[in-house]
N, CA, C and O atoms as a DFTB+ gen file, in Angstrom:
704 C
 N C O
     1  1      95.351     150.848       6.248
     2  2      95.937     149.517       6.175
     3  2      94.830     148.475       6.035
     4  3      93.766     148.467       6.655
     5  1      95.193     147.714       5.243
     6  2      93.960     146.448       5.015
     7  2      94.250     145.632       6.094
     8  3      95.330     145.297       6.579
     9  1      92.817     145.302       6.466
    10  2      92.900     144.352       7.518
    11  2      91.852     142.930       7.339
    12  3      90.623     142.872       7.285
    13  1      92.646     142.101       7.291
    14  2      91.738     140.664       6.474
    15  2      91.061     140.396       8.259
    16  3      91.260     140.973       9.328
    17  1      90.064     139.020       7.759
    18  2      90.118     138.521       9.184
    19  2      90.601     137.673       9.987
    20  3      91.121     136.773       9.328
    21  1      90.697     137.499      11.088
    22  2      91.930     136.864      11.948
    23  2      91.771     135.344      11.061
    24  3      92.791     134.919      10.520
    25  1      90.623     134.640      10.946
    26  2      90.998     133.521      10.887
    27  2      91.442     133.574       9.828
    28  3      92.022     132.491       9.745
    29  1      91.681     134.374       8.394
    30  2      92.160     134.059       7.500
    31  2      93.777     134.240       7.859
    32  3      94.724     133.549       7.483
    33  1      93.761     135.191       8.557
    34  2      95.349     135.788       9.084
    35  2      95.920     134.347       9.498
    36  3      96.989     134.111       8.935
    37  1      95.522     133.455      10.239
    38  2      95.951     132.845      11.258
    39  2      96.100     130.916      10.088
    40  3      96.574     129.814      10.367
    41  1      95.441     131.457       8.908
    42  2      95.446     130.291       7.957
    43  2      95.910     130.482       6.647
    44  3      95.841     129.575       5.818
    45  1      96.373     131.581       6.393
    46  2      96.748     132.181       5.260
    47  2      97.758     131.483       4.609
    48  3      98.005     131.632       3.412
    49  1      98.577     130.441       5.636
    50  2      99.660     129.378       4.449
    51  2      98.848     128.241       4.087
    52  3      99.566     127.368       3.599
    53  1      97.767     127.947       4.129
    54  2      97.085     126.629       2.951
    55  2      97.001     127.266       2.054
    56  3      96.962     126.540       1.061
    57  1      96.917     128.831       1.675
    58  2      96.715     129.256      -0.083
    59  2      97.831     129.689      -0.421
    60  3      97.942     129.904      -1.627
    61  1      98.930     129.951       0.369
    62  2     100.090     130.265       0.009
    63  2     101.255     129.253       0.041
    64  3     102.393     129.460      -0.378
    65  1     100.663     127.839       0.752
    66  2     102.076     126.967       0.722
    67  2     101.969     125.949      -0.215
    68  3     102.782     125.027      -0.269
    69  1     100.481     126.119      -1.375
    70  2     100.390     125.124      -1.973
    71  2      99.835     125.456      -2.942
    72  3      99.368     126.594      -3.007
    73  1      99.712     124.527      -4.030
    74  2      98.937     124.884      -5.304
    75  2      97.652     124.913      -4.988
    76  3      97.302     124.017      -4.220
    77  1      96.725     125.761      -5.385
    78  2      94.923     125.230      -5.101
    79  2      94.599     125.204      -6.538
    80  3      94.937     126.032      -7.384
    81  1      93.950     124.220      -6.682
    82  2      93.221     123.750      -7.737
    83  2      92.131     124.668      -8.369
    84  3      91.052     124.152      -8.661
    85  1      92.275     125.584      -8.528
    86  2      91.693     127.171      -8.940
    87  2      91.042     128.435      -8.396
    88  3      90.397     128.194      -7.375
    89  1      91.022     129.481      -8.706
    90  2      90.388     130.736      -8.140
    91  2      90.301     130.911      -6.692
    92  3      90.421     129.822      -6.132
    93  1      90.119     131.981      -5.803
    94  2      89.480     131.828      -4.651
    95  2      88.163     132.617      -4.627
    96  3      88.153     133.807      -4.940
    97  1      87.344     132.132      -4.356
    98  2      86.252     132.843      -4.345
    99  2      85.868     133.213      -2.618
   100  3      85.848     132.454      -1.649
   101  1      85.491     135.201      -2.749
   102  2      85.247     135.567      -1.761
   103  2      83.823     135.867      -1.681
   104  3      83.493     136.908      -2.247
   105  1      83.010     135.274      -1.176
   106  2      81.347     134.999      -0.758
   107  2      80.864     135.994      -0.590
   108  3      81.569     136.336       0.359
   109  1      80.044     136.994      -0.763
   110  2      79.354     138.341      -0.066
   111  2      80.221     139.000       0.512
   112  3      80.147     139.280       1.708
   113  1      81.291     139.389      -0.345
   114  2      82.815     139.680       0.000
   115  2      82.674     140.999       0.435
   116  3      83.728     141.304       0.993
   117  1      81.716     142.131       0.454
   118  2      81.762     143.875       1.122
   119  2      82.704     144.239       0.097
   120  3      83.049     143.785      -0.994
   121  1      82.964     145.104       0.747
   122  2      84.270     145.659       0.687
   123  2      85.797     144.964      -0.536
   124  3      86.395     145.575      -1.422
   125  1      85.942     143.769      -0.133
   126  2      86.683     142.873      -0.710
   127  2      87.940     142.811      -0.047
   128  3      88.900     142.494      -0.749
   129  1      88.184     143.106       1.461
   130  2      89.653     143.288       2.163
   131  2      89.878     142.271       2.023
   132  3      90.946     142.102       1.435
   133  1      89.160     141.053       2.398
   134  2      89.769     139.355       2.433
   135  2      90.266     139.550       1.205
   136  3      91.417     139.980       1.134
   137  1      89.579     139.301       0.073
   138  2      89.884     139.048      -1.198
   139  2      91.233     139.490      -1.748
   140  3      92.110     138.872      -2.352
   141  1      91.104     140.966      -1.285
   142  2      92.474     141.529      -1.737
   143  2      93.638     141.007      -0.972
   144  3      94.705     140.587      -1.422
   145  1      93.230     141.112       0.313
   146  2      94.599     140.559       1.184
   147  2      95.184     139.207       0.134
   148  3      96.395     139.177      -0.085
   149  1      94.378     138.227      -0.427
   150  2      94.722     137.026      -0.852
   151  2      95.218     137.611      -1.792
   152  3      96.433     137.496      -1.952
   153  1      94.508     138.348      -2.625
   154  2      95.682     139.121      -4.136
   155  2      96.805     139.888      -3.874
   156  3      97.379     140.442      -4.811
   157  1      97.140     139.982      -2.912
   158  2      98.261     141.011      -2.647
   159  2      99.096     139.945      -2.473
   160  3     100.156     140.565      -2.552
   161  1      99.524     138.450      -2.240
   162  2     100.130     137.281      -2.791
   163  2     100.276     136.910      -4.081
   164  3     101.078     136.112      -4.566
   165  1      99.539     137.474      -4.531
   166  2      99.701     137.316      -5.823
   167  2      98.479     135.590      -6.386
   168  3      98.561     134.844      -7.362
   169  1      97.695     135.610      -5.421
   170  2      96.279     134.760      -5.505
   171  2      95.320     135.209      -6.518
   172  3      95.078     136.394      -6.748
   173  1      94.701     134.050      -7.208
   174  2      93.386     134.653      -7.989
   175  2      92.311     134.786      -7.199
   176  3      91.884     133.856      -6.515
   177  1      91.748     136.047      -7.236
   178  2      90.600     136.068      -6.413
   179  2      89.276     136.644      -6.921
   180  3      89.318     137.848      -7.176
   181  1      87.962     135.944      -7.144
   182  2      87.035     136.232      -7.333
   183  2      85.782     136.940      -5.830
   184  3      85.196     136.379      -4.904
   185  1      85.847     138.039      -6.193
   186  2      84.786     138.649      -5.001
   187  2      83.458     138.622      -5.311
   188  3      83.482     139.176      -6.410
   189  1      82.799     138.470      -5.186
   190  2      81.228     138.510      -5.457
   191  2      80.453     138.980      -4.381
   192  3      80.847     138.534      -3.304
   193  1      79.635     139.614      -4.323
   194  2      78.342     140.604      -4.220
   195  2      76.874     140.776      -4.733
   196  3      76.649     140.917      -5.935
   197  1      76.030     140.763      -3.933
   198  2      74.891     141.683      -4.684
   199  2      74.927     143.501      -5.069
   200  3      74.472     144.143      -6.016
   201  1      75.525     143.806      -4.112
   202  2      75.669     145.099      -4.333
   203  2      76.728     145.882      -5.612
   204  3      77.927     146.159      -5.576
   205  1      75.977     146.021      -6.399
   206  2      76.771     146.787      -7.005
   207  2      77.585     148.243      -6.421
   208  3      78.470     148.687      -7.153
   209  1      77.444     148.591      -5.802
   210  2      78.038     149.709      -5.106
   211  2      79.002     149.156      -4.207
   212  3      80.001     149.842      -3.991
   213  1      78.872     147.827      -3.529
   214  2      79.658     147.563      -2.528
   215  2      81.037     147.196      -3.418
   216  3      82.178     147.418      -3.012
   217  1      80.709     146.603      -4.688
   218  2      81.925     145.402      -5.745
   219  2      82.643     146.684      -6.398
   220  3      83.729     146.536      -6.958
   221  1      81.964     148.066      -6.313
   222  2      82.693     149.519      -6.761
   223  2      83.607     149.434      -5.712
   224  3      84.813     149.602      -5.896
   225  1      83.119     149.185      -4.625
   226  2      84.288     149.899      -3.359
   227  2      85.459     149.213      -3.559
   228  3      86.560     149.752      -3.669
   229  1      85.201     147.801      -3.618
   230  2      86.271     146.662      -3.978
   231  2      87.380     147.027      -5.054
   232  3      88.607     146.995      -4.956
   233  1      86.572     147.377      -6.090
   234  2      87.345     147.662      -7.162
   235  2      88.490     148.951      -6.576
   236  3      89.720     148.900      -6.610
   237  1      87.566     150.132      -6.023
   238  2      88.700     150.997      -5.986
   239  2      89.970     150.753      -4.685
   240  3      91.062     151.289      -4.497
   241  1      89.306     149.826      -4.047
   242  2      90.496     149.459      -2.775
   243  2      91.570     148.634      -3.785
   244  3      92.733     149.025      -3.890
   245  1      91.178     147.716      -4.356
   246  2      91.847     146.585      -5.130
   247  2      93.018     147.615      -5.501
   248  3      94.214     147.385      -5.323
   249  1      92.558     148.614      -5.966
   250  2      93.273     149.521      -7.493
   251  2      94.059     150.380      -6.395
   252  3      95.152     150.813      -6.762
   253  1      93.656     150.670      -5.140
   254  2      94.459     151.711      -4.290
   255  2      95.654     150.631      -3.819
   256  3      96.764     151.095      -4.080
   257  1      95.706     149.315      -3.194
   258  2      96.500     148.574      -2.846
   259  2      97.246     147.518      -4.120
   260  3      98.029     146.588      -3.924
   261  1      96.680     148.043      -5.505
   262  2      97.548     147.590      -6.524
   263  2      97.690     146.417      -7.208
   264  3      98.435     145.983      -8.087
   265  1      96.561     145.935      -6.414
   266  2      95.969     144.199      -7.180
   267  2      95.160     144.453      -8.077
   268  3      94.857     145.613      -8.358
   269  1      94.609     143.287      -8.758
   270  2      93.439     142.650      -9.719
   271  2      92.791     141.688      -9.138
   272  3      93.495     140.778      -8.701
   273  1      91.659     141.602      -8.996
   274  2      90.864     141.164      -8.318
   275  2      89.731     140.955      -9.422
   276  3      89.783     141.885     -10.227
   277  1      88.689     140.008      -9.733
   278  2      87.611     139.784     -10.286
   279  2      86.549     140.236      -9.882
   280  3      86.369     140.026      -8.683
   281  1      85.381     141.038     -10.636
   282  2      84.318     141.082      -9.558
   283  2      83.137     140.780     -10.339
   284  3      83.008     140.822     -11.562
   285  1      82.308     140.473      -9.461
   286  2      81.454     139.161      -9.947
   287  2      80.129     139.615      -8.851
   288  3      79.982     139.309      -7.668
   289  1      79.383     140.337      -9.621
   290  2      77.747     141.271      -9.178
   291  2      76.813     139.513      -9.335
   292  3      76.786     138.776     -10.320
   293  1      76.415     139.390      -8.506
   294  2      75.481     137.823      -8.202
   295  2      74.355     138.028      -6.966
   296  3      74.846     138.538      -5.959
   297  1      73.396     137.815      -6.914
   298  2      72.566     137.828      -6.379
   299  2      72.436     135.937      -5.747
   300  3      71.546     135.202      -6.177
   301  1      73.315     135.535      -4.884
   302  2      73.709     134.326      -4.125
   303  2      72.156     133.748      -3.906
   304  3      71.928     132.542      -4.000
   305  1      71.120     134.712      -3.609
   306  2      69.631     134.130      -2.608
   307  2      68.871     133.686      -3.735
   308  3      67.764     133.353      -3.312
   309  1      68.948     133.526      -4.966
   310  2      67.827     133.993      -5.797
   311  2      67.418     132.280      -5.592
   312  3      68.302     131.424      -5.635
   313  1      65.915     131.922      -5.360
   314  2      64.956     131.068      -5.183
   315  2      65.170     130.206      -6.125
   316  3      64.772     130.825      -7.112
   317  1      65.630     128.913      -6.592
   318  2      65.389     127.759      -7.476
   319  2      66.527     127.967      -8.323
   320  3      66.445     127.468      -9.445
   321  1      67.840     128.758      -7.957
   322  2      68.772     129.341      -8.895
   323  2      70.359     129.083      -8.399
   324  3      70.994     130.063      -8.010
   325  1      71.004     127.736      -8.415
   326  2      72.577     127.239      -7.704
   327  2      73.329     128.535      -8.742
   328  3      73.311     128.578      -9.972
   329  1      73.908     129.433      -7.871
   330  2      74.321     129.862      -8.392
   331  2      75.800     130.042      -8.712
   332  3      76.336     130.954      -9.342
   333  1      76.223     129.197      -8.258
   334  2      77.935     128.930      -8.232
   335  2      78.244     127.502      -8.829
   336  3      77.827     126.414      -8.431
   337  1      79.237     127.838     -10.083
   338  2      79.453     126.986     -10.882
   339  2      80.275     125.707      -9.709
   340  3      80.742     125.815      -8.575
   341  1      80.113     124.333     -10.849
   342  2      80.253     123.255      -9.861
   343  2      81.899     123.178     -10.036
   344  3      82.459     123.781     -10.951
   345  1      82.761     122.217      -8.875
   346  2      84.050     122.310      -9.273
   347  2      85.158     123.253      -9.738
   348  3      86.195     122.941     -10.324
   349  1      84.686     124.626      -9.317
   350  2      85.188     125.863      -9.854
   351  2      86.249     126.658      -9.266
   352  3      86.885     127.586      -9.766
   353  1      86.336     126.053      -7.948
   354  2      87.074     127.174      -7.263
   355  2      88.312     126.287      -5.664
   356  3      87.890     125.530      -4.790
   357  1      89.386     126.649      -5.792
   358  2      90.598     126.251      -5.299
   359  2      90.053     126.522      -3.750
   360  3      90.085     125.698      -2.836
   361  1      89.598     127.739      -3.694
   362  2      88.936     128.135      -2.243
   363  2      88.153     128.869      -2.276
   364  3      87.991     129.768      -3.101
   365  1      87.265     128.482      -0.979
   366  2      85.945     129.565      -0.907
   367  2      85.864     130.392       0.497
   368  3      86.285     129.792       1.486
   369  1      85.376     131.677       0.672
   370  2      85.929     132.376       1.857
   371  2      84.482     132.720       2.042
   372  3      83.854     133.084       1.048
   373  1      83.574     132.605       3.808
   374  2      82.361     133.356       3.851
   375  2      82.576     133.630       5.150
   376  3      82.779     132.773       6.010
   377  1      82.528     135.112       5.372
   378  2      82.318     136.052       6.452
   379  2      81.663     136.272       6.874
   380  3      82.083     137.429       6.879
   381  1      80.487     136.371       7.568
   382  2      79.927     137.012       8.409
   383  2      78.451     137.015       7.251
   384  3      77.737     138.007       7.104
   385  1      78.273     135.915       6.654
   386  2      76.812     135.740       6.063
   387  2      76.241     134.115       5.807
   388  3      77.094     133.228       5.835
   389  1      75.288     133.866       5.642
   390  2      74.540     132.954       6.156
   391  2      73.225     132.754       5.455
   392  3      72.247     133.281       5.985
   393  1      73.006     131.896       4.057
   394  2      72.132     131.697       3.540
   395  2      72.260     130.131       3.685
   396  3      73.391     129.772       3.360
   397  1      71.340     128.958       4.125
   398  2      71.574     128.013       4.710
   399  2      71.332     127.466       3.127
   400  3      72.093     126.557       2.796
   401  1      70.396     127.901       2.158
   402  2      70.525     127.161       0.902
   403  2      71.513     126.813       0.158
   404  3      71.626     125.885      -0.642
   405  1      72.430     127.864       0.574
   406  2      73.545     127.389      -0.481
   407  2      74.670     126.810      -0.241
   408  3      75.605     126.639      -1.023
   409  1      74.535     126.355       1.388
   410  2      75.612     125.033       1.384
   411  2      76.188     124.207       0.793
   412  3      77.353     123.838       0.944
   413  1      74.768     123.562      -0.524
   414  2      75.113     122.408      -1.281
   415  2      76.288     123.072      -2.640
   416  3      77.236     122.622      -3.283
   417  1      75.700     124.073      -2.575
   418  2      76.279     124.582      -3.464
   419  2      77.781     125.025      -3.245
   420  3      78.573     125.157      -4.178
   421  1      78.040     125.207      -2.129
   422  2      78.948     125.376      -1.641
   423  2      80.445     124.127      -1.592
   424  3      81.664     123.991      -1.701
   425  1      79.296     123.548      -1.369
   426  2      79.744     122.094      -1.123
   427  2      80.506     121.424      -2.126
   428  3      81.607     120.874      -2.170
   429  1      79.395     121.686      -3.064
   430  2      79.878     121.012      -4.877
   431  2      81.029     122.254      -5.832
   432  3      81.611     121.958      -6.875
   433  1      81.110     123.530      -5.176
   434  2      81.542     124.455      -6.088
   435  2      82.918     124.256      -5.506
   436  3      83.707     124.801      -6.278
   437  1      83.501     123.767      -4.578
   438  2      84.766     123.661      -4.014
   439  2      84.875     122.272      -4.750
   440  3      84.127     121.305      -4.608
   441  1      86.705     122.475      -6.110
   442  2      86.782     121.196      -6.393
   443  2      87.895     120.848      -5.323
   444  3      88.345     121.687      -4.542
   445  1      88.393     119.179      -5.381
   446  2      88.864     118.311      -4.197
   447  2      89.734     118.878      -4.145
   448  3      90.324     119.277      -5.150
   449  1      90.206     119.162      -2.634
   450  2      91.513     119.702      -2.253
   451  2      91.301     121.062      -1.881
   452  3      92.171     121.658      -1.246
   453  1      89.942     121.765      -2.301
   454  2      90.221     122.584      -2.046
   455  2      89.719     122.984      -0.583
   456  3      89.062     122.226       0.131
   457  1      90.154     124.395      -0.199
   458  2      90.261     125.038       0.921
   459  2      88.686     125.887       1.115
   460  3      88.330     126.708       0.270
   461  1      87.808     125.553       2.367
   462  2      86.824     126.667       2.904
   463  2      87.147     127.066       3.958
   464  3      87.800     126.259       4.618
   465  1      86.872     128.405       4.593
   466  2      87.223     129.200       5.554
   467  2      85.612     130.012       5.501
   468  3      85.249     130.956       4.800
   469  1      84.839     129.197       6.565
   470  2      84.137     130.092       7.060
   471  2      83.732     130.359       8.768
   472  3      83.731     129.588       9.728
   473  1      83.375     131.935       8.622
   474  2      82.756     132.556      10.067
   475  2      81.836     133.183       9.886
   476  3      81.676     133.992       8.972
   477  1      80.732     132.770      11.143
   478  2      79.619     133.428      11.118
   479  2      78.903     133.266      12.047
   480  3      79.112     132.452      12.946
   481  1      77.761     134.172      11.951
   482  2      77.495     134.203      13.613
   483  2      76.260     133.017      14.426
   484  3      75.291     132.477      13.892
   485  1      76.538     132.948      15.245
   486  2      75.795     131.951      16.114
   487  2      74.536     132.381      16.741
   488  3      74.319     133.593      16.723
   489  1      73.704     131.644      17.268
   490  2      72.317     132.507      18.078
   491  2      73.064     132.735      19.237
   492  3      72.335     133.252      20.084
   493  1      73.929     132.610      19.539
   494  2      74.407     134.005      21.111
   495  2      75.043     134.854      20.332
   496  3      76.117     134.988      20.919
   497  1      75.067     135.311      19.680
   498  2      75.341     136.816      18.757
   499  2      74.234     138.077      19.595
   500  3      74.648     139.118      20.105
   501  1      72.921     137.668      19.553
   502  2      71.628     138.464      19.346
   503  2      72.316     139.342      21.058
   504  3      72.288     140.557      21.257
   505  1      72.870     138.268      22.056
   506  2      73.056     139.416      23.190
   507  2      74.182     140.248      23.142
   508  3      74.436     141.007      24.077
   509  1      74.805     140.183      22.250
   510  2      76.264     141.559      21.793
   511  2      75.634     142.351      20.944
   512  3      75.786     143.546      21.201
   513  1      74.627     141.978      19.523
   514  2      74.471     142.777      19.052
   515  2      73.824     142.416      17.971
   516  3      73.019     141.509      18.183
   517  1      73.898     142.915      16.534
   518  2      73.266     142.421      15.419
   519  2      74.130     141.221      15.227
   520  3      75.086     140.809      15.884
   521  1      73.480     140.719      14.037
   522  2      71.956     140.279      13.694
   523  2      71.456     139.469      15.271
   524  3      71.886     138.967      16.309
   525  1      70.161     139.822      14.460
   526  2      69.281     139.039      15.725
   527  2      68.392     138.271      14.771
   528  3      67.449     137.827      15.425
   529  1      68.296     137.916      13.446
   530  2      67.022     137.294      12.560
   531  2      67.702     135.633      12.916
   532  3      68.797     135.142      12.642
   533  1      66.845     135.242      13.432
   534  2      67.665     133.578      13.188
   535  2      67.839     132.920      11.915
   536  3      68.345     131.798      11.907
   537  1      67.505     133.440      10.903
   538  2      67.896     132.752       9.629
   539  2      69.512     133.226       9.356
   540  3      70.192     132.579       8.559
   541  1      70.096     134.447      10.102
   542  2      71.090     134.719       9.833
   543  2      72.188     134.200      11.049
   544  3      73.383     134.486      11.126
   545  1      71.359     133.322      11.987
   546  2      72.405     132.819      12.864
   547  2      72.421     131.075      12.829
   548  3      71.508     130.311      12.518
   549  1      73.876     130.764      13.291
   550  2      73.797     129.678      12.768
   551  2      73.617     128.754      14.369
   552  3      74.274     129.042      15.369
   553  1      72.456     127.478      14.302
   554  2      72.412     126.869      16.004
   555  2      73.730     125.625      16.274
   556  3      74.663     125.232      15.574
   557  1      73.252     125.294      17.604
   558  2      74.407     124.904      18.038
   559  2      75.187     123.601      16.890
   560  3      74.396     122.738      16.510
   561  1      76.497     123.496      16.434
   562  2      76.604     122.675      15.792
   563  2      76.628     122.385      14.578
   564  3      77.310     121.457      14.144
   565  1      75.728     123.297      13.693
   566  2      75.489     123.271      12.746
   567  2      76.405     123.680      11.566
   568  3      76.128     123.038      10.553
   569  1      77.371     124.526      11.414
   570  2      78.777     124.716      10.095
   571  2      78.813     123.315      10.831
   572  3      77.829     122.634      10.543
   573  1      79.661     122.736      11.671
   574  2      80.195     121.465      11.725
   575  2      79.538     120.719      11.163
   576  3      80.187     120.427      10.159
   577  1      78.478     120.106      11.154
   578  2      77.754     119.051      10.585
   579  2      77.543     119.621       8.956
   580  3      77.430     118.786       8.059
   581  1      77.513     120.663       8.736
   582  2      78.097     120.212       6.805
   583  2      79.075     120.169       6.390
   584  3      79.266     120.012       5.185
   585  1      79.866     120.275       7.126
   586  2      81.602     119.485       6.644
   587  2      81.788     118.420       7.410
   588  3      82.597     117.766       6.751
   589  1      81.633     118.010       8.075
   590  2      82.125     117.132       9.127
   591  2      82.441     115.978       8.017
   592  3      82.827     114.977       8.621
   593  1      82.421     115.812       6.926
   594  2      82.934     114.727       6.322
   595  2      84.406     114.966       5.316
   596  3      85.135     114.233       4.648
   597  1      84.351     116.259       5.614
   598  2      85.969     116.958       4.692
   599  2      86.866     116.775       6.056
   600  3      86.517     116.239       7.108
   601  1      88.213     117.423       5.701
   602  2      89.333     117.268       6.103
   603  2      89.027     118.327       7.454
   604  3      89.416     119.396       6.985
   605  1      88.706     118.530       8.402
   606  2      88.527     119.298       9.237
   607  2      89.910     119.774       9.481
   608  3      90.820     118.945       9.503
   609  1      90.148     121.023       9.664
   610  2      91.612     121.557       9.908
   611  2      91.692     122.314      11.526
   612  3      92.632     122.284      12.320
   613  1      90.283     123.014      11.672
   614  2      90.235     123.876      12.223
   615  2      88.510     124.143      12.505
   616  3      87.786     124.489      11.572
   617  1      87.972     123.930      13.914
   618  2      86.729     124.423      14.571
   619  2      86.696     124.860      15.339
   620  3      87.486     124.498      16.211
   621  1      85.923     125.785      15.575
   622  2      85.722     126.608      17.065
   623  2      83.957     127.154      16.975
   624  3      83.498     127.633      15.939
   625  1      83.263     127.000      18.047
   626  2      82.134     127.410      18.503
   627  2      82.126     128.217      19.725
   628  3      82.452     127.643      20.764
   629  1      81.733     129.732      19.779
   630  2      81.962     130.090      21.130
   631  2      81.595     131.402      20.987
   632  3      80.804     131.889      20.180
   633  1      82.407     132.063      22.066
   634  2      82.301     133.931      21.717
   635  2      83.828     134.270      21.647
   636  3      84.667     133.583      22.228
   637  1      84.022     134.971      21.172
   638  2      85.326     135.739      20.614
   639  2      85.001     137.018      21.042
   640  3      83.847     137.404      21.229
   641  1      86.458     137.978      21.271
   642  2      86.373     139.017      21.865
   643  2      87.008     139.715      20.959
   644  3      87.823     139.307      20.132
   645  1      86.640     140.720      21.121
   646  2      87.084     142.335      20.636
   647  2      86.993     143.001      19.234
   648  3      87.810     143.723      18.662
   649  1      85.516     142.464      18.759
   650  2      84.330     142.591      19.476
   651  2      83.397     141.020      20.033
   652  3      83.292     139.885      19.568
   653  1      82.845     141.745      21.274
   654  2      82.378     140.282      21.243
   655  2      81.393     139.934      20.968
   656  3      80.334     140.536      20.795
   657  1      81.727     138.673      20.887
   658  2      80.716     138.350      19.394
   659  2      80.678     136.265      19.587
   660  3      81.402     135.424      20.119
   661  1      79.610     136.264      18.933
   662  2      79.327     134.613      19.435
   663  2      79.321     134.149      17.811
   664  3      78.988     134.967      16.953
   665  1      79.671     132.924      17.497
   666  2      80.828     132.761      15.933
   667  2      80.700     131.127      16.287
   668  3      80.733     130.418      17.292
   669  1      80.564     130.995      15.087
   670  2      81.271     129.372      14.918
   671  2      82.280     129.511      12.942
   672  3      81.936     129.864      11.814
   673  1      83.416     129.046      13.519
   674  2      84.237     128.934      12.492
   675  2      84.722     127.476      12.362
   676  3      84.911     126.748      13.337
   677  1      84.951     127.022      10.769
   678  2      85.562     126.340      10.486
   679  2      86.287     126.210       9.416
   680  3      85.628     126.437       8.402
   681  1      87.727     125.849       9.160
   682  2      88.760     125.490       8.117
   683  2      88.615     124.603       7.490
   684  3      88.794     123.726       8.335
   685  1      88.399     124.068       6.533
   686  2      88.433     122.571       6.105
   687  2      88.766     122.197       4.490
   688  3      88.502     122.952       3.555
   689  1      89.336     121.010       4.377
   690  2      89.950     120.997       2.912
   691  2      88.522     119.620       2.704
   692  3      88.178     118.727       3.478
   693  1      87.884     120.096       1.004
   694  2      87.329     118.968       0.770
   695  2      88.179     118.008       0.241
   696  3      89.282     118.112      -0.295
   697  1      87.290     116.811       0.547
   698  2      88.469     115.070      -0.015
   699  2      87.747     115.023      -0.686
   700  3      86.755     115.733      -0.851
   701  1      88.301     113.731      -1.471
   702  2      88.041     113.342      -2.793
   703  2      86.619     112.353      -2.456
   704  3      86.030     111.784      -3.376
């Protein structure tokens, strides 16, 4: 059984109760369960990856649960290189990864209205478990303060259980 993640579970009618102004794009998507969960609505969904092996797995889950799904092999880190087209995408989904460069990009690739949903981990992560690199954790405050000027829907900073795990999430629609 596919299993998306809670917060998408728990927000899943902003892409389903409304039009989004194009694609959803799923960020260093693994696997692609988010992604698909959104295509199994019958959502456009773009997954992207570095791994070519990981955007295989995607493909064959996509094809076992009977969607179409996009997949889109990108190397997100590459040095002096925005790699996400501007105004492109209805929603953007990031799980459990954390490249602080590409916020802006992030920022500008969501056109108005549209929907971000991200989680990821915090520096009290390192005492439950991985990661422990602080470039991959995010400090106190910080997802909030690069949206804090969109539509905030939804924040939380803390630890979450089962597994536990230290997370800061936020929902948010960009304005115009």
């Amino acid at each position: 059984m596919l299993k998306p993640a809670e917060l998408l579970l728990e927000y899943i009618s902003l892409f389903t109760d409304e039009t989004l102004p194009g694609p959803i794009l799923d960020m260093a998507s693994g696997d692609g369960h988010n992604g698909i969960f959104l295509a199994q609505r019958h959502l456009p969904v773009i997954c992207c990856d570095k791994s070519r092996d990981t955007l295989d797995r995607a493909r064959r889950l996509a094809a076992q649960y009977g969607v179409t799904i996009t997949l889109w092999q990108v190397d997100l880190e590459r040095e002096g290189i925005d790699p996400l087209p501007q105004e492109s995408y209805g929603g953007i989904l990031v799980f459990r990864y954390l490249h602080r460069p590409l916020i802006p990009s992030i920022r500008k690739a969501l056109r108005k209205g549209g929907i971000l949903i991200y989680e990821t981990f915090t520096v009290e992560q390192p005492k439950f478990g991985k990661p422990h690199n602080p470039d991959f954790l995010l400090k106190p405050g910080e997802l909030h303060q690069w949206f804090e000027d969109w539509n905030i829907i939804h924040a939380f900073e803390g630890i979450k259980d089962d597994p536990k795990r230290g997370v800061a999430q936020i929902v948010c629609r960009k304005t115009g």
